[in-house]
C-alpha positions as CSV (number, residue, x, y, z in Angstrom):
1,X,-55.2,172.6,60.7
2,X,-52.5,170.3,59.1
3,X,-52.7,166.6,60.3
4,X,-50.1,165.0,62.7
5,X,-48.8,162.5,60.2
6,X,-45.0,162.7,59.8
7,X,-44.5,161.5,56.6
8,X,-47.0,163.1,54.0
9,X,-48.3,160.7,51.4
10,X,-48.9,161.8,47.8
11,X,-52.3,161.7,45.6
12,X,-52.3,162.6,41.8
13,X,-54.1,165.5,40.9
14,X,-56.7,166.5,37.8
15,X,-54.5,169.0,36.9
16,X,-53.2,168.2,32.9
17,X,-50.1,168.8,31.8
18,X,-48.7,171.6,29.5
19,X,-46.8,169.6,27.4
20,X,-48.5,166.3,27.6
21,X,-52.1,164.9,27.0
22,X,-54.7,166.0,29.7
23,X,-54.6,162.4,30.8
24,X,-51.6,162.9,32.5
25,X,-50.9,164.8,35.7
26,X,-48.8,168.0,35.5
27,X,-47.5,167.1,39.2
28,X,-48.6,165.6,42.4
29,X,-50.6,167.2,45.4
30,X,-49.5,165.8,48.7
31,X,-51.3,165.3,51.7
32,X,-50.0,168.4,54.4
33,X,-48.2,166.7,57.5
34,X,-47.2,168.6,60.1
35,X,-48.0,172.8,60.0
36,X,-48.7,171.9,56.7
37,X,-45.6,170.6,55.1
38,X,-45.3,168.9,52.3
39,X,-42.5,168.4,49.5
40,X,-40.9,170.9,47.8
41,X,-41.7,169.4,44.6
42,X,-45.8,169.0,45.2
43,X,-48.2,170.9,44.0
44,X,-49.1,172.3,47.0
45,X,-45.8,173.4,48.1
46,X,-45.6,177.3,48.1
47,X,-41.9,177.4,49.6
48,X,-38.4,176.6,48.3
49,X,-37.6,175.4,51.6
50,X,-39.0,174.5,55.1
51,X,-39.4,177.5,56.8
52,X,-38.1,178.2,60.3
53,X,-40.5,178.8,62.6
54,X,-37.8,180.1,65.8
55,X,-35.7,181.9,62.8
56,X,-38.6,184.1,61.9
57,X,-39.8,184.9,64.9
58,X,-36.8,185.6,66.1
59,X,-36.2,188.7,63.2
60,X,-40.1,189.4,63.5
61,X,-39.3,190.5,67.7
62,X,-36.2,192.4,66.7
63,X,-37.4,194.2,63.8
64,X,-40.5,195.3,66.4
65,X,-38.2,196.4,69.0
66,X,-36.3,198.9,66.4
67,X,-39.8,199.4,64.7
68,X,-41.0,200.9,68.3
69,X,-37.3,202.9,69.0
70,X,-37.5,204.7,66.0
71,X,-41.3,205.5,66.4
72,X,-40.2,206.8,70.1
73,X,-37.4,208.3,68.5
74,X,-39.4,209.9,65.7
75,X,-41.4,211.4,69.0
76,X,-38.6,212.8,71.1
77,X,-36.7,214.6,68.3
78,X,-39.8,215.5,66.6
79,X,-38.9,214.4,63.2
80,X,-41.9,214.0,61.4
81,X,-39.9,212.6,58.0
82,X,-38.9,209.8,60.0
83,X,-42.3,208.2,59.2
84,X,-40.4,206.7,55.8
85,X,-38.1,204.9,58.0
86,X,-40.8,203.5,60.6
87,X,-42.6,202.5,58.1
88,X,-39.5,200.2,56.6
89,X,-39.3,199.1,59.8
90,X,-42.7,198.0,60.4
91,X,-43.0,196.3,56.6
92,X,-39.7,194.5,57.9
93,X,-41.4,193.1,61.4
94,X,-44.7,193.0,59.3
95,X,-43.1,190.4,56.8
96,X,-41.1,188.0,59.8
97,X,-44.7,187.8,61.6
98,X,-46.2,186.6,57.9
99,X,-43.0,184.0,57.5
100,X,-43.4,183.0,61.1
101,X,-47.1,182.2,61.3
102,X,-46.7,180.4,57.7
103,X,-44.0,178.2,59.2
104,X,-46.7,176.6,61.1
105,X,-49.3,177.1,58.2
106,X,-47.5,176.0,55.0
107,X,-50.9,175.7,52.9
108,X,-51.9,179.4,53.8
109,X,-51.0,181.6,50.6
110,X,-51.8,184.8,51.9
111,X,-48.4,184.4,55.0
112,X,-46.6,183.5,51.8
113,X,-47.7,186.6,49.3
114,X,-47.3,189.0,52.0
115,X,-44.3,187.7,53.9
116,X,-42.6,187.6,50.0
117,X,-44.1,191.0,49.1
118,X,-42.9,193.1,52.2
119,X,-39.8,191.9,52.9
120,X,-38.4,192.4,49.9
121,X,-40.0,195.8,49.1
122,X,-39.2,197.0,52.7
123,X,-35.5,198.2,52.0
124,X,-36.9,201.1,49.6
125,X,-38.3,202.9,52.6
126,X,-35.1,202.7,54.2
127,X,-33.1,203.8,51.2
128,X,-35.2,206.9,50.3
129,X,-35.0,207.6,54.1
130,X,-31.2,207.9,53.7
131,X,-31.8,209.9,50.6
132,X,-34.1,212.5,52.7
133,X,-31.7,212.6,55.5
134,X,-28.6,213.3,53.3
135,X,-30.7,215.8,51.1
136,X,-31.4,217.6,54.9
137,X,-28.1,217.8,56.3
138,X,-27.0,219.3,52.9
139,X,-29.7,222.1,54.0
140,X,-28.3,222.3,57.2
141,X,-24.7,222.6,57.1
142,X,-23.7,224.2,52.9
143,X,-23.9,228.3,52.6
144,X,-25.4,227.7,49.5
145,X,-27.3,224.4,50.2
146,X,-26.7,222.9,47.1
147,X,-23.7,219.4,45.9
148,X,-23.1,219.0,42.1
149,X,-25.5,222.7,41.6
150,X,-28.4,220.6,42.7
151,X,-30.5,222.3,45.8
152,X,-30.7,219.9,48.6
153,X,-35.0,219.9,48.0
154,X,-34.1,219.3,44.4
155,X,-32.0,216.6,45.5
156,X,-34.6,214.8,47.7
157,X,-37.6,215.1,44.7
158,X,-34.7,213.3,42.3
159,X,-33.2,210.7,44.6
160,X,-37.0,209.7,46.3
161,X,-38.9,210.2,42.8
162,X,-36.5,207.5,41.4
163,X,-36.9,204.8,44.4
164,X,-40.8,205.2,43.8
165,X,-39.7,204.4,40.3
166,X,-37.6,200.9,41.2
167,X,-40.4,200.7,44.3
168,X,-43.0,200.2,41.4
169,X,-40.8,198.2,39.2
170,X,-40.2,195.5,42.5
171,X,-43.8,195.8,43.2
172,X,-44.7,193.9,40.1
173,X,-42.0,191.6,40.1
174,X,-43.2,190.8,43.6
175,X,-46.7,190.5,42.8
176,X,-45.8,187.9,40.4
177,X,-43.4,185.6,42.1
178,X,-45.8,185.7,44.7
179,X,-48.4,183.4,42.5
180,X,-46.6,180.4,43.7
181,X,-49.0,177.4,43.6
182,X,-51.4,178.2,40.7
183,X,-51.3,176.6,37.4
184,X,-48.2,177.6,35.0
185,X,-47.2,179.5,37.9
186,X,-43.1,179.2,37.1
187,X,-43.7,181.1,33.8
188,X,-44.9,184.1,36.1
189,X,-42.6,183.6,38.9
190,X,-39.5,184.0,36.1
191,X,-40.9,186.7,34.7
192,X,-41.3,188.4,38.0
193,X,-37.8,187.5,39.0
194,X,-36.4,189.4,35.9
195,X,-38.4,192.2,36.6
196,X,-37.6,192.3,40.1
197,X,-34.2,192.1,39.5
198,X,-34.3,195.2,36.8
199,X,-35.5,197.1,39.7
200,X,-33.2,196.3,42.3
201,X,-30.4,196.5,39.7
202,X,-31.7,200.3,39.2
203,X,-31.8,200.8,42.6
204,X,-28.0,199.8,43.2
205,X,-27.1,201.9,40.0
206,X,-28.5,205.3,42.2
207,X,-27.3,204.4,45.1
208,X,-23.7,204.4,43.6
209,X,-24.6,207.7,41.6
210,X,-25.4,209.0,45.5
211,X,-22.7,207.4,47.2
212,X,-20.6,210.0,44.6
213,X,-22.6,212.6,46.1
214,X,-22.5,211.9,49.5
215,X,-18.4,211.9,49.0
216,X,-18.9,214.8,47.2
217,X,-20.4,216.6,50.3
218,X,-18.3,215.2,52.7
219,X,-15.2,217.0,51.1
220,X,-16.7,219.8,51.6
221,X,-17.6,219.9,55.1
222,X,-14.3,221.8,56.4
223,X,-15.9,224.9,55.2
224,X,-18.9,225.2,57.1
225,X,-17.3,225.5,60.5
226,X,-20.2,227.1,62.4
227,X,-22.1,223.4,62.7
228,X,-21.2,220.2,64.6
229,X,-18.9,219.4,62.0
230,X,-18.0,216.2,63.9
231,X,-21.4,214.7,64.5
232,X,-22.1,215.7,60.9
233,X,-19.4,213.6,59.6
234,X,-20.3,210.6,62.0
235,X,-23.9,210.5,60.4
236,X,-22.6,210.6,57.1
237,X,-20.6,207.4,57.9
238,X,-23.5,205.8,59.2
239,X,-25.8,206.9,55.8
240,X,-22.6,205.5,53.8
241,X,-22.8,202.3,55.7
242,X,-27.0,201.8,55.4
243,X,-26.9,202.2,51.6
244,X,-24.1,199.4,51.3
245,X,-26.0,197.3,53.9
246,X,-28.4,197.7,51.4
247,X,-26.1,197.1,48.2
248,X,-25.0,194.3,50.4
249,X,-28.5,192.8,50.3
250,X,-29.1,193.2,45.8
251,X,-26.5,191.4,45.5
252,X,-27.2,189.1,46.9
253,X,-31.2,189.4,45.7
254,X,-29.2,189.4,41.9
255,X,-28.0,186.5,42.3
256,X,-30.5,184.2,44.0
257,X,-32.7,185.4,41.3
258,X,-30.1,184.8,38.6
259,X,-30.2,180.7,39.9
260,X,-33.9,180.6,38.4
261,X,-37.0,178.4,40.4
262,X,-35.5,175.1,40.7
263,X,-34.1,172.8,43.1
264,X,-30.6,173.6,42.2
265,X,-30.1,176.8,42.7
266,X,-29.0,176.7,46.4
267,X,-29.7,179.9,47.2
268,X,-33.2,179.8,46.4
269,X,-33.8,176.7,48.6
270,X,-31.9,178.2,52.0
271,X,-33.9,180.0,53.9
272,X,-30.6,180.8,55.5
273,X,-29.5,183.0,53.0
274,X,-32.2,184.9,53.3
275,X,-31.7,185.5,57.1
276,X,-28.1,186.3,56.6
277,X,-28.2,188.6,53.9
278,X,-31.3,189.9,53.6
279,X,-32.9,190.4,57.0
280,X,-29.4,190.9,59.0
281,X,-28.4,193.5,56.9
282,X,-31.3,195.6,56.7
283,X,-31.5,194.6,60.9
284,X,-27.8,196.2,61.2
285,X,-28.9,199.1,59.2
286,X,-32.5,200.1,61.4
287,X,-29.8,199.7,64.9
288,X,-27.4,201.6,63.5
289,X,-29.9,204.6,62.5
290,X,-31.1,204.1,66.4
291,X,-27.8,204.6,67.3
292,X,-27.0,207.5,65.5
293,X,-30.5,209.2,65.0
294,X,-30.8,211.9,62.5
295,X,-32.4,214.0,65.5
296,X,-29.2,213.8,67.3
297,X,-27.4,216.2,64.9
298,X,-30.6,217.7,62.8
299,X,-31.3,220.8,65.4
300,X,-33.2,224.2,65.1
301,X,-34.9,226.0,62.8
302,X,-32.5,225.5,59.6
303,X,-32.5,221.5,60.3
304,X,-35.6,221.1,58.4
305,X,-36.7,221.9,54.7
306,X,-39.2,225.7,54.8
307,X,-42.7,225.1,55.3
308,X,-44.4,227.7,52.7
309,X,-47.9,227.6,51.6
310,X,-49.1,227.4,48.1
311,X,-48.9,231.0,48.1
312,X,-45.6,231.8,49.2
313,X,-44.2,229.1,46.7
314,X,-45.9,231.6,43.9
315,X,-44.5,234.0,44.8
316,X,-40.7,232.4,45.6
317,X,-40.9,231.3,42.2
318,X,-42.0,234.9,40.5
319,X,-39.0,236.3,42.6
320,X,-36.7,233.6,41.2
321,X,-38.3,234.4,37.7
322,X,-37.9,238.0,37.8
323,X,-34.1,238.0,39.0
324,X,-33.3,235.4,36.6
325,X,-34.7,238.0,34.0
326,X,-33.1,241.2,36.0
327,X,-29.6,239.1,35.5
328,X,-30.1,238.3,31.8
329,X,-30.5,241.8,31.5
330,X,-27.6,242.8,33.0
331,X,-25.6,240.4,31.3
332,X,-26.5,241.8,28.1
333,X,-26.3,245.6,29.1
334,X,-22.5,244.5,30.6
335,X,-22.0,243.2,27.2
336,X,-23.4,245.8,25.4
337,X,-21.4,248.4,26.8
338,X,-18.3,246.5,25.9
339,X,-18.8,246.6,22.9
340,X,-19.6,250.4,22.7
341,X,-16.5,251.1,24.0
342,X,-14.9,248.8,21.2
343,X,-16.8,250.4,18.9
344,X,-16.1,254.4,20.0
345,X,-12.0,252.8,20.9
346,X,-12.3,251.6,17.2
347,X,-13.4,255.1,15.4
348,X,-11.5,257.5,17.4
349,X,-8.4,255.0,15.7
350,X,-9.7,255.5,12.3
351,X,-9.9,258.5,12.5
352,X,-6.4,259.1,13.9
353,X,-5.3,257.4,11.3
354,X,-7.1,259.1,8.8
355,X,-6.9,263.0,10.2
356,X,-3.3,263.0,11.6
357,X,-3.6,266.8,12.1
358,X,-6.5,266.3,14.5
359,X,-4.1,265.0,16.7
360,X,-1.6,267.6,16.6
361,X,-4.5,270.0,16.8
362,X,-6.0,268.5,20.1
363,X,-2.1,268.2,21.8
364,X,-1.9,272.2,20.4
365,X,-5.1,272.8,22.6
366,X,-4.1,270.6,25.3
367,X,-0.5,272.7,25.9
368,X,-2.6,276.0,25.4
């Protein structure tokens, strides 16, 4: 446990320089004060700021409270695809528990890898969730289940195959800002800040190419009377909001990354910042999905994608297969027999033309 002093005094560590000799010291290690404090600028200081200890609990109780609504949620409207948004949720209480108990144990690296890992890797869960739910209510309310020619399943494999893409892309950005503390440790941590911010930079871009969509579908809605049109429409608002709730927050990750690790980028050393316009928004988004719950308006047997087994999906796609074939065909008989009655038009011209009296004899033969 950290000692009571107040003021923590500073030793010189072994630890050479990279631009000097190895006789002299790279930086200083400081002896941990209270919960383990020490200054920023130590060696053994693995946060840009002094973390608050009531600040993070705080988000760690409300992110479990939506965390256990959505689970009982998930329950009642038996939604099974609501896993992907308890799961965001839990990452999201998951990663204020980390930052709280580190407030109190500054020198622990593992509250400060995992508290920096989840929390900002737990939005993706809740943006493929909106993806899924969009992609769903596509199924349930269009005749032909399909925006922009894409099938709504189509739509979910795209949309959710490319926030596994950024997912991985923040993942090792992550992983390598979280290696605060070991030696030449800034090199990695702004090379994981570029990285990370090429990920959530991708992210944004498809959430604007789906926000297109999502207007794109909402148009539309006027001609599929026979649903809760109204409820319909409310959800979509709410999806609209989540995913700028979300833009909201890479923003604001784009440019607190854009600062670079030092003590003048202000962002960077606020914790408040980061409670504001990280954790709020992504807070606001989780309520608002408690408050308008998919389950509310997905209902019955079309609110949900066809369960087929691995058979059935054969033969779905030989019968897809074969009428795609059956209407080539037909297209090309269509437009053969066009042109055979071009063709037959063309000769009985020509020869018209050519045999005049063939024409007098057939009118001869007609008045006969």
């Amino acid at each position: 446990m950290a000692s009571s002093t107040s003021t923590p005094t500073s030793t010189t560590t072994s630890l050479p320089s990279s631009t000097t000799s190895g006789a002299s010291p790279s930086c200083t290690t400081a002896v941990p004060g209270e919960y383990g404090h020490v200054p920023l600028d130590a060696c053994n200081s693995y946060y840009n700021f002094d973390p608050s200890y009531a600040g993070n609990l705080a988000f760690a109780i409300l992110f479990g409270m939506t965390s256990f609504a959505h689970l009982v949620q998930a329950i009642l409207y038996r939604k099974k695809y609501c896993w992907v948004l308890i799961m965001g949720a839990v990452w999201e209480c998951i990663a204020f528990i980390m930052r709280t108990l580190g407030a109190h144990d500054q020198q622990q690296m593992q509250y400060v890898i995992w508290g920096t890992l989840l929390v900002l890797l737990a939005p993706l869960w809740i943006n493929a969730f909106a993806y899924m739910t969009v992609a769903r209510l596509i199924h349930f309310v269009m005749p032909d289940e399909r925006v922009w020619g894409i099938k709504s399943q189509a739509l979910t494999k795209v949309f959710v195959g490319l926030d596994i893409l950024t997912f991985l892309i923040q993942a090792a950005g992550g992983s390598l800002m979280s290696n605060n503390g070991d030696p030449g440790s800034a090199n990695l941590i702004s090379i994981g800040q570029k990285v990370y911010m090429a990920g959530v930079g991708a992210q944004g871009l498809f959430i604007i190419v789906f926000g297109g969509l999502i207007w794109t579908f909402y148009t539309k809605l006027h001609q599929s009377m026979d649903r809760p049109v109204k409820r319909v429409k409310m959800l979509i608002w709410v999806l609209f909001v989540v995913l700028v709730l979300i833009v909201i927050r890479i923003i604001f990750r784009l440019i607190e990354f854009s600062g670079g690790v030092s003590a003048s980028n202000a962002i960077i050393s606020s914790e408040n910042y980061s409670f504001f316009l990280d954790g709020l928004p992504m807070l606001l988004a989780l309520v608002l999905l408690n408050a308008m719950h998919p389950g509310i308006v997905l209902r019955g047997p079309d609110s949900e994608f066809p369960k087929m087994t691995g058979r059935e999906k054969k033969e779905l796609k030989r019968a897809e297969k074969e009428a795609k074939a059956t209407e080539r065909l037909e297209r090309k008989a269509r437009k053969a027999g066009v042109h055979s009655q071009e063709v037959a038009e063309d000769s009985n011209s020509v020869e018209l033309l050519t045999h005049p009296e063939s024409r007098w004899t057939q009118h001869r033969d007609d008045v006969v």
